[in-house]
C-alpha positions in Angstrom: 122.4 175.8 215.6 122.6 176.6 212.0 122.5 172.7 211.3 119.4 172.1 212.7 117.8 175.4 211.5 118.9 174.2 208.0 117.5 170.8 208.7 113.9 172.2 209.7 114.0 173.9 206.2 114.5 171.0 204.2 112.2 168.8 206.3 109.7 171.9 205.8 110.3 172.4 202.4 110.1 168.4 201.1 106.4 168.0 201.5 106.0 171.0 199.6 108.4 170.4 197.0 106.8 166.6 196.6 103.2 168.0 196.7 104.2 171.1 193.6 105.6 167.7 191.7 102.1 166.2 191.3 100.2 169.2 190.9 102.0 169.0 187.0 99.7 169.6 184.5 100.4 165.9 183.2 100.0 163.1 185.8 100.0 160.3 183.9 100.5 159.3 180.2 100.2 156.3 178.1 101.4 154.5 174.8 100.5 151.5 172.9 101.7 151.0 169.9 101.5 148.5 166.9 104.2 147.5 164.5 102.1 146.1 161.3 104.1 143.4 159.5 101.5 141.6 156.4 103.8 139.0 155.8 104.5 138.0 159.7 101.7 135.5 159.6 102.4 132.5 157.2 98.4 130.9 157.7 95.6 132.9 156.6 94.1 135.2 158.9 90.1 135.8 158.9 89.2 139.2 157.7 86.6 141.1 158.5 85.0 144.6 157.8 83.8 146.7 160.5 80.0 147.6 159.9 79.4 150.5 162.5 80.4 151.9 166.0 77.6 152.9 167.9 77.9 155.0 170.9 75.2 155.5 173.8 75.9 157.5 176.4 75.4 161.4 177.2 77.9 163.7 176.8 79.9 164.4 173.6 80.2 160.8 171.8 81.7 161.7 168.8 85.1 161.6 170.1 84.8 158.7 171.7 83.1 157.0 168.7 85.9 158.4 166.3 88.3 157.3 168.8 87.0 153.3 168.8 86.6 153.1 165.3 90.2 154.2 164.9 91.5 151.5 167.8 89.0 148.8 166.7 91.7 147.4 163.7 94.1 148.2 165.4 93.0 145.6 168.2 91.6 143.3 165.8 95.0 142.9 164.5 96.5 142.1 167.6 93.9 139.2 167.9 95.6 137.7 164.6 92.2 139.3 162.2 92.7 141.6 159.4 90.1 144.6 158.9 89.6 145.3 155.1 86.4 147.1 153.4 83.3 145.9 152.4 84.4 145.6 148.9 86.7 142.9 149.5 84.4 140.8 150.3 85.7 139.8 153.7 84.7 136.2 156.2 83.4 138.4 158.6 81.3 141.3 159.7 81.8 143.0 162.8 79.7 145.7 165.0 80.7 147.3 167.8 78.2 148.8 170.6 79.6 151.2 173.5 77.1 151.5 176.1 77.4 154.3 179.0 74.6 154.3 182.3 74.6 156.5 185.3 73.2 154.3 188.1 72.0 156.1 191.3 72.7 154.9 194.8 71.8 156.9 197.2 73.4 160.2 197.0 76.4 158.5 195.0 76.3 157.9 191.4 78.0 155.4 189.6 78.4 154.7 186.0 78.0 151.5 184.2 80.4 151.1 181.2 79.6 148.3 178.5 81.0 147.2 175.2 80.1 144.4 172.8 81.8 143.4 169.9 79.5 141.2 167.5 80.7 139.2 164.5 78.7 137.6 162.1 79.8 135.7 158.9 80.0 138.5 156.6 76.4 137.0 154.3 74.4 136.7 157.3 75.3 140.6 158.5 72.1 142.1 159.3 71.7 145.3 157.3 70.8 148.5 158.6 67.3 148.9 159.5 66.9 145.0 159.9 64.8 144.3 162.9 66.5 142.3 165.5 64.0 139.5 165.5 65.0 138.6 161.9 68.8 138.9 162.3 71.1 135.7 162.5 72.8 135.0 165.2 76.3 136.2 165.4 79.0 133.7 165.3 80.9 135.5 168.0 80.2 137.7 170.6 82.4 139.6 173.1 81.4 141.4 176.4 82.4 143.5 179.3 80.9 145.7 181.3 82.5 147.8 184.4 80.7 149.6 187.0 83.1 152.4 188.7 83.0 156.3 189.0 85.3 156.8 185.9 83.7 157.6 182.3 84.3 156.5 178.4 85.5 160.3 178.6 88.8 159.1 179.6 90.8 157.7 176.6 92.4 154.9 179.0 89.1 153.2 179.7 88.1 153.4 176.4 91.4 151.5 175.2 91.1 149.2 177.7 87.8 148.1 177.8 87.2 147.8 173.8 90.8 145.6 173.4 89.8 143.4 176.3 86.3 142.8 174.4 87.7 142.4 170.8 90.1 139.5 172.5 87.2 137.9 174.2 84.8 138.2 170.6 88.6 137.3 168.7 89.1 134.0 170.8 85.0 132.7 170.1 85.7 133.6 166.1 89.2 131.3 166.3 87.1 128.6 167.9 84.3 128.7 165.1 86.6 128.7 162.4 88.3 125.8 163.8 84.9 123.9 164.3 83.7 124.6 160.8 87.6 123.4 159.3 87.1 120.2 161.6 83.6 119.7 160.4 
């Protein structure tokens, strides 16, 4: 008798246990880090200097501006470029554009994420005020957009999103370079 009043208990108090678990304050947590060697790579790698971060969406954006311009060397680096200032007189210019959209469908509401990564040879940068029908093209340009309920808020999507469009932009820039050596 005891047994199975014991054994109702635990069966009882599992669930309950399992459920307190999850209700943690921290439910999931991330890293990434980088390990930043200048003498790893024994070719030259292209540099570039990052010309703005521009952040449309509603919503505090500062942070999430702050937050890109701090990751955007970081993944450059990773994609075999080196970020140095303006004053170096780098290959390569770079912009980056963060787009958020609430999109409507029905009664549901979605959100439409996009980031761009442009780079231009660092002479042909369009300045600020330029208008866009008298800028050069870029050399490279990288893209992604995501449509989903979750927000730029969210540090993960941020990270995500802005390294998988730096390799995208990274991999065009590799494959002018080569072009111009070849020609």
């Amino acid at each position: 008798m005891k047994n199975s009043i014991l054994r109702k208990l635990i069966i009882i108090s599992l669930p309950a246990l399992l459920l307190s678990c999850s209700g943690l304050s921290v439910n999931y947590s991330g890293s990434q880090s980088w390990l930043i060697r200048e003498n790893k790579f024994k070719e030259s790698r292209p540099t570039l200097t990052l010309l703005t971060v521009q952040v449309d969406m509603t919503g505090s954006r500062d942070s999430i501006e702050k937050e890109a311009t701090a990751l955007a060397p970081l993944y450059f680096w990773n994609r075999r470029c080196k970020v140095v200032p303006a004053a170096e007189k780098p290959d390569y210019a770079a912009k980056i554009h963060v787009r958020e959209r609430e999109i409507g469908f029905g009664l549901r509401t979605k959100k439409s994420l996009a980031v761009e990564v442009l780079i231009w040879k660092y002479e042909d940068a369009p300045g600020t005020g330029t208008p866009v029908h008298e800028q050069k093209l870029p050399v490279a340009v990288g893209r992604v957009i995501t449509i989903g309920e979750k927000s730029f808020s969210s540090s993960e999507i941020t990270g995500k999103l802005l390294s998988k469009t730096i390799k995208i932009a990274a991999k065009k820039l590799t494959v002018h370079k080569r072009r111009n050596k070849n020609a």
